[in-house]
C-alpha positions in Angstrom: 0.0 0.0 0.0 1.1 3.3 -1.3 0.3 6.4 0.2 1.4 9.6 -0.8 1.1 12.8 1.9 0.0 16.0 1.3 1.8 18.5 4.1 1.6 21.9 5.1 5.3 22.0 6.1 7.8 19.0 7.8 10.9 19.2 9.2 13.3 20.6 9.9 10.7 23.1 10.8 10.0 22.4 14.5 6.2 22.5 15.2 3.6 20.1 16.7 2.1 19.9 13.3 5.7 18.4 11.7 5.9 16.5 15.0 2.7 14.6 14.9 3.8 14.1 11.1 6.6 12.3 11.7 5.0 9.9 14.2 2.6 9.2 11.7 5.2 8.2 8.9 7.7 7.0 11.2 4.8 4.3 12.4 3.0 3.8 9.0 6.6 2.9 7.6 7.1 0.4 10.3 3.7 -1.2 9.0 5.8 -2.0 6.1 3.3 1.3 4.0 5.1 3.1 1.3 4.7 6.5 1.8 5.8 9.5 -0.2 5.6 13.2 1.0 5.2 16.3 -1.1 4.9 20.4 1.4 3.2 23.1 -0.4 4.8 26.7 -0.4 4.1 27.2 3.4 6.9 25.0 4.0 9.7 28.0 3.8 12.3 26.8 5.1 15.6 27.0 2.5 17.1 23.4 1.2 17.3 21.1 -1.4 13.9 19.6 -3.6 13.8 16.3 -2.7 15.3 17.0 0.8 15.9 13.7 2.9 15.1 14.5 7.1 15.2 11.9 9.4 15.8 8.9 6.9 12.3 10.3 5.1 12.5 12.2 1.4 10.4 15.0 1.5 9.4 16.4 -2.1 8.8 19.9 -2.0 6.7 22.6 -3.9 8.2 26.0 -4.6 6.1 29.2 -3.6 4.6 30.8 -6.6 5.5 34.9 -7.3 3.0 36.9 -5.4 1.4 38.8 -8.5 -1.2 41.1 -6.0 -2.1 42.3 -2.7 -5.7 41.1 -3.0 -7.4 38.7 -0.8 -7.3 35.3 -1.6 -5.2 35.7 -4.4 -1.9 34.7 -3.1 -3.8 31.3 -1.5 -5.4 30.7 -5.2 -1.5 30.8 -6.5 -0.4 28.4 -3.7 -3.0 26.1 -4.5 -2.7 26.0 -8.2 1.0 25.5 -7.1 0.5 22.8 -5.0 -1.8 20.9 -7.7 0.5 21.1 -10.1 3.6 19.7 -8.2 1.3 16.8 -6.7 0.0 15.9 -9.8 3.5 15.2 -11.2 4.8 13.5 -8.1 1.4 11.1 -8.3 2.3 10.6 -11.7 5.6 9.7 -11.2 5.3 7.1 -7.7 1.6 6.0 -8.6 0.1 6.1 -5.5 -2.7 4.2 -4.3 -4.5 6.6 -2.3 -3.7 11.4 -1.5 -3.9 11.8 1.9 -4.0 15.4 2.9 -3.4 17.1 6.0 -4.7 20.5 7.4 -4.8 23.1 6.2 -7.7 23.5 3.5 -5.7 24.6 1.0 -4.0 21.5 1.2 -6.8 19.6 0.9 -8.5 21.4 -2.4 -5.6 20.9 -4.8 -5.4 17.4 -3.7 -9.3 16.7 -4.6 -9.4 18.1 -8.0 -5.8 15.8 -8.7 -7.8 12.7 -6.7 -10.6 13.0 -9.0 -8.7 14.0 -11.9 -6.5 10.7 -11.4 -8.9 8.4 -10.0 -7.3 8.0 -6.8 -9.0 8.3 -3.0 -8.4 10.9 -0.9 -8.5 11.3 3.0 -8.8 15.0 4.8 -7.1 14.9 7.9 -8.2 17.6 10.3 -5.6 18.8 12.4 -7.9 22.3 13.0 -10.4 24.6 10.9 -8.5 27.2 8.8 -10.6 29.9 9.9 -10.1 29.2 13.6 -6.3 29.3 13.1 -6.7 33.1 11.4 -8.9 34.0 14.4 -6.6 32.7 17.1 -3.5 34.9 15.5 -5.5 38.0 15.3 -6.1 37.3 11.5 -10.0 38.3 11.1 -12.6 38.0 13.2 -15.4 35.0 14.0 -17.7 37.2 12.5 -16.0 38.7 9.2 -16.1 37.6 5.2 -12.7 35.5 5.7 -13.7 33.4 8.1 -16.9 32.7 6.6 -15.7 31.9 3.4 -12.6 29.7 5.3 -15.1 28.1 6.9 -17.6 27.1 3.8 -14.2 25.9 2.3 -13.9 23.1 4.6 -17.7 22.0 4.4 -16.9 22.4 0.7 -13.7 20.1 1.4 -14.9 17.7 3.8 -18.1 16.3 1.8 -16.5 15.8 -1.2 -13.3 14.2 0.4 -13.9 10.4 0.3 -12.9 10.1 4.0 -11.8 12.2 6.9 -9.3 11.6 10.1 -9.2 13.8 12.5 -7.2 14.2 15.6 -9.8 14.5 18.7 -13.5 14.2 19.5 -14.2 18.0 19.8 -13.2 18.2 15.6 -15.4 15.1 15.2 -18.7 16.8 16.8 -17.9 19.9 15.0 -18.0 18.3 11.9 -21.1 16.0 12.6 -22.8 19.4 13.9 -21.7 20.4 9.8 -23.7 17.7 8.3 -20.6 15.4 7.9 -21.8 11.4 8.4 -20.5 10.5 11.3 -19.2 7.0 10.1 -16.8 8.8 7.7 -14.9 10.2 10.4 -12.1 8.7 12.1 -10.4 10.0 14.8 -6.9 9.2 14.9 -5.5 10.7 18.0 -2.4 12.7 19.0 0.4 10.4 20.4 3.8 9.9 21.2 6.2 7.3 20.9 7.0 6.5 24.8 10.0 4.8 23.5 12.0 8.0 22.8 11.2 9.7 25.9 13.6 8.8 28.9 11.0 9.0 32.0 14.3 8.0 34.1 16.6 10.5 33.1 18.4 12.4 35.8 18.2 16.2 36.1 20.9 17.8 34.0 22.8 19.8 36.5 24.5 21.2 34.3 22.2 23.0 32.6 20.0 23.9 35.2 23.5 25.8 36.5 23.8 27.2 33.1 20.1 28.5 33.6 19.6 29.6 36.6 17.3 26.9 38.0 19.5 25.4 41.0 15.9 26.4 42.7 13.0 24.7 44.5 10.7 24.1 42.1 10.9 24.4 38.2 7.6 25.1 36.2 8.0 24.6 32.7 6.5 25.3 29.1 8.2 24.0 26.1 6.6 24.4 22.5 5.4 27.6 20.4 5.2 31.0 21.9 1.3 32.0 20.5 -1.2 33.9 22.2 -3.5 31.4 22.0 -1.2 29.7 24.3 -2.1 31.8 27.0 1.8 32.2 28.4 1.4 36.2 29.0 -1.2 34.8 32.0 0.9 32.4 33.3 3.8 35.1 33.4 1.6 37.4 35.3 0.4 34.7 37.4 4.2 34.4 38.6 3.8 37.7 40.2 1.6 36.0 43.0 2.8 33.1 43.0 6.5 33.6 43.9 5.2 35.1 47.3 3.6 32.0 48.2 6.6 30.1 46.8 9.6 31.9 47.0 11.6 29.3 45.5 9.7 28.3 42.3 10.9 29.5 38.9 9.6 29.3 35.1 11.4 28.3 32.6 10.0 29.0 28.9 11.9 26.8 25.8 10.9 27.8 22.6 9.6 30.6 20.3 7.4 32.6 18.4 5.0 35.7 17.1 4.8 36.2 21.1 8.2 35.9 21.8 9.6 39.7 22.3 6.2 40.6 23.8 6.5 37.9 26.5 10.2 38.8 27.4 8.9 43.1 27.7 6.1 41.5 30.1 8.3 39.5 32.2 10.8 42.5 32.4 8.0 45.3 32.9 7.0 42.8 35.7 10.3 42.4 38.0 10.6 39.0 37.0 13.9 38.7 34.9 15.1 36.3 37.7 12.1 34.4 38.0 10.7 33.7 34.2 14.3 31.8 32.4 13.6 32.4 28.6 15.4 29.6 27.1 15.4 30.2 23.5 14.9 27.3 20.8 16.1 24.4 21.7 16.8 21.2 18.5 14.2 19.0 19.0 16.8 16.1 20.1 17.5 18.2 22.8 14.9 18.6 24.3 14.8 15.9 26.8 17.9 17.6 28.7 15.0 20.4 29.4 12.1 18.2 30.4 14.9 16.6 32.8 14.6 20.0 34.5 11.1 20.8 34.7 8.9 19.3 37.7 5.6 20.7 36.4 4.8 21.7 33.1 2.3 24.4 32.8 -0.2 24.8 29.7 -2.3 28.4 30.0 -4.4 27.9 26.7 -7.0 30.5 26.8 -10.6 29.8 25.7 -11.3 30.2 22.4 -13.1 28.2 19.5 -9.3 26.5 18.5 -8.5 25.2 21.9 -11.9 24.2 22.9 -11.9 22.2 19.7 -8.2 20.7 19.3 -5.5 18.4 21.5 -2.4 19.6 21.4 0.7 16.6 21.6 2.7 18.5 24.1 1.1 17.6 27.2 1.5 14.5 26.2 5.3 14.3 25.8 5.3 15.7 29.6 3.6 12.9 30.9 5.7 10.5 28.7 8.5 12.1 30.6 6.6 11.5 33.8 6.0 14.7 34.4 3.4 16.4 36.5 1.0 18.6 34.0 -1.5 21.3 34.9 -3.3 22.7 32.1 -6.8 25.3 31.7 -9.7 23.5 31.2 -10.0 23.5 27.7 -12.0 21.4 25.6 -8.6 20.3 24.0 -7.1 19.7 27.6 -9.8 17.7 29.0 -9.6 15.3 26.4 -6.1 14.3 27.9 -6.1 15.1 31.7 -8.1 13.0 33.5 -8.6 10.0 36.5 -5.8 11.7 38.6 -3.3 12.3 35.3 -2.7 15.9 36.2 -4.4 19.5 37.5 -7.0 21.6 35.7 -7.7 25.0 36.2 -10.3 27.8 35.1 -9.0 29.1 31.7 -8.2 32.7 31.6 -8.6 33.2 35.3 -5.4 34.1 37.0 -6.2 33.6 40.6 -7.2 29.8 39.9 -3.7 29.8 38.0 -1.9 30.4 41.3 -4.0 28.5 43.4 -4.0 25.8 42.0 -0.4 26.0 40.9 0.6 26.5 44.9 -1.5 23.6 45.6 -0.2 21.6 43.2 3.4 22.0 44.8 1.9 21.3 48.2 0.8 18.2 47.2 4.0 16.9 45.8 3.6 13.5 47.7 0.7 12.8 45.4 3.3 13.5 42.5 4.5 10.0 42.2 0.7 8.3 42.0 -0.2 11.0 39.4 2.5 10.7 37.0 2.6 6.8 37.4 -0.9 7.2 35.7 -0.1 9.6 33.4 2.4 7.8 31.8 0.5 4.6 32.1 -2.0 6.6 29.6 0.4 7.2 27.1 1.8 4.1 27.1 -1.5 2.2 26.3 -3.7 4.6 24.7 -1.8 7.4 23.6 1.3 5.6 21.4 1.6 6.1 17.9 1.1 2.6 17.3 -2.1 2.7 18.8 -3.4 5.4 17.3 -1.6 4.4 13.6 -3.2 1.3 13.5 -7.0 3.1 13.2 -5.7 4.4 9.7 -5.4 0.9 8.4 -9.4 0.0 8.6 -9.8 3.6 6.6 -7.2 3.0 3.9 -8.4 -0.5 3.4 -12.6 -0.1 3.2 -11.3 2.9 0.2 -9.0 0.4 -1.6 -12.1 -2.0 -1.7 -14.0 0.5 -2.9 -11.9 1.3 -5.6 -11.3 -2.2 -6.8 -15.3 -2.4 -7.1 -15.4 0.9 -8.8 -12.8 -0.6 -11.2 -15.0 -4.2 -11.8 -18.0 -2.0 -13.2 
């Protein structure tokens, strides 16, 4: 079985989205599935066309010349691009079914080559288009974008011949659409427990290096958005270090909040308390989750996190971590029967009580990340939640060998 993947970016770009991609392949290749990967022209980082990362060949589609500043326009050109490319790549490694991934403008081009080729497609839904713009400050709920973003994916999702999603709160949204529910699959976020070291002792070193040879660490590792809610959990610190004197933050990463999180922490006294990491190689990472004893995720409540799971809580309690996250849609999904803390989302004052009780109750620490990473290992591994493509991919191959017969 041949399947070729339709991506909004990969690595080497560092995100959750090129993360949870590379479990994916990494999982359907040990299957013993061909798969073959083509990025449209939002993948923009610079190297070579095919570009081999992490033993996978990526094929990759150059961004078109932006002709005009009009809306929609430059997306047309990137889909037209992104047709073009993956109709010569299917023509090349004959596939037998296009799977593409999030965004919609991935998933358009690949329709009109499916039906152009006769090949299957499958949509995965990773998170609506129009509830990314939103969440960056890119249009409103309410305005023409949005509702035009959003009528692409009905558009998208009926006519795709099945869909995968990552979590139940896209599934409902989608049945709410008019989407049968028995052509949705969800295939959820995971990690592979395997390359997470739950052992590994605290790097001293580094925590010298940083500044953390402290009571407690809290710790957020991933994309600096605001959706991500970090500017509360900075703020939050301002309380909080009265009632703990000895706690610090430490943030690892980066991103369109970056500079404004560092002027809040600095505006706020807290240069000593809040440790800005930087970006840290993905490989690397595990040195800083050796640090952290409780990993902190703020998201604030909005239509994208009520909807969508993100994978980083997860790699925490893989790491047997303790996790306290807002109560979320997204978040409640994954934290539950003792595997962590929830708190209100955008409310501050639960933020630091619970936080202070959480480090009060660092005898129950043990139990709760004994069941946390119990979770992963048994329902949340890649090939777990892998293995639910395989009914999906099969019942479409079936129906194309009948189509075929007639």
């Amino acid at each position: 079985m041949k399947i070729l993947h339709v991506l909004d970016h990969s690595v080497p770009l560092q995100s959750g989205y090129s993360f949870r991609t590379l479990g994916i392949l990494r999982e359907q290749n040990r299957l013993g599935w061909e798969t073959v990967h083509l990025t449209t022209p939002r993948h923009v980082a610079p190297g070579p066309d095919p570009e081999t990362v992490d033993g996978l060949v990526f094929h990759r589609t150059r961004a078109a010349p932006r002709r005009s500043a009009l809306p929609g326009l430059a997306e047309l050109a990137e889909m037209r691009a992104t047709a073009a490319r993956l109709e010569e790549i299917a023509r090349r490694c004959r596939p037998d079914i296009l799977h593409a991934h999030s965004p919609v403008l991935n998933a358009l081009p690949t329709l009109r080559v499916g039906r152009r080729l006769g090949l299957p497609v499958v949509y995965e839904v990773r998170a609506f288009w129009e509830d990314a713009a939103v969440s960056a400050n890119d249009g409103a709920a309410s305005g023409l974008r949005y509702r035009l973003s959003k009528a692409a994916e009905s558009f998208a999702l009926r006519r795709a011949d099945a869909i995968t999603t990552i979590c139940e709160g896209l599934r409902s949204d989608m049945v709410r659409r008019g989407i049968p529910a028995e052509k949705i699959t969800v295939v959820p976020n995971a990690v592979d427990a395997q390359r997470f070291d739950p052992d590994r002792r605290r790097d001293a070193e580094l925590a010298a290096r940083l500044g953390l040879d402290c009571e407690i660490v809290l710790g957020f590792i991933g994309s600096f958005y605001r959706y991500e809610g970090l500017d509360i959990l900075i703020r939050a610190m301002t309380e909080l270090r009265k009632r703990r004197p000895g706690v610090r933050l430490l943030l690892a990463g980066g991103g369109p909040e970056d500079a404004v999180l560092r002027q809040l922490s600095a505006a706020l006294g807290l240069e000593d308390t809040v440790i800005f990491a930087g970006r840290v190689p993905h490989d690397e990472v595990d040195r800083l989750y050796s640090l952290v004893d409780l990993f902190v995720y703020p998201r604030r409540r909005m239509r994208l996190t009520e909807l969508v799971t993100p994978l980083k809580p997860l790699e925490s309690m893989a790491m047997r971590r303790v996790v306290a996250a807002s109560n979320v849609g997204g978040h409640r999904e994954l934290i539950a029967d003792g595997t962590g803390y929830l708190f209100d989302a955008d409310n501050i004052d639960d933020l630091v009580a619970t936080l202070d009780r959480a480090i009060g109750e660092r005898q129950n620490w043990p139990e709760i990340t004994r069941r946390a990473l119990e979770y992963v290992r048994t329902k949340r591994s890649w090939a777990s939640s892998v293995s639910r493509y395989e009914p999906v991919y099969r019942s479409l191959l079936a129906r194309q060998s009948e189509r075929r017969q007639d």
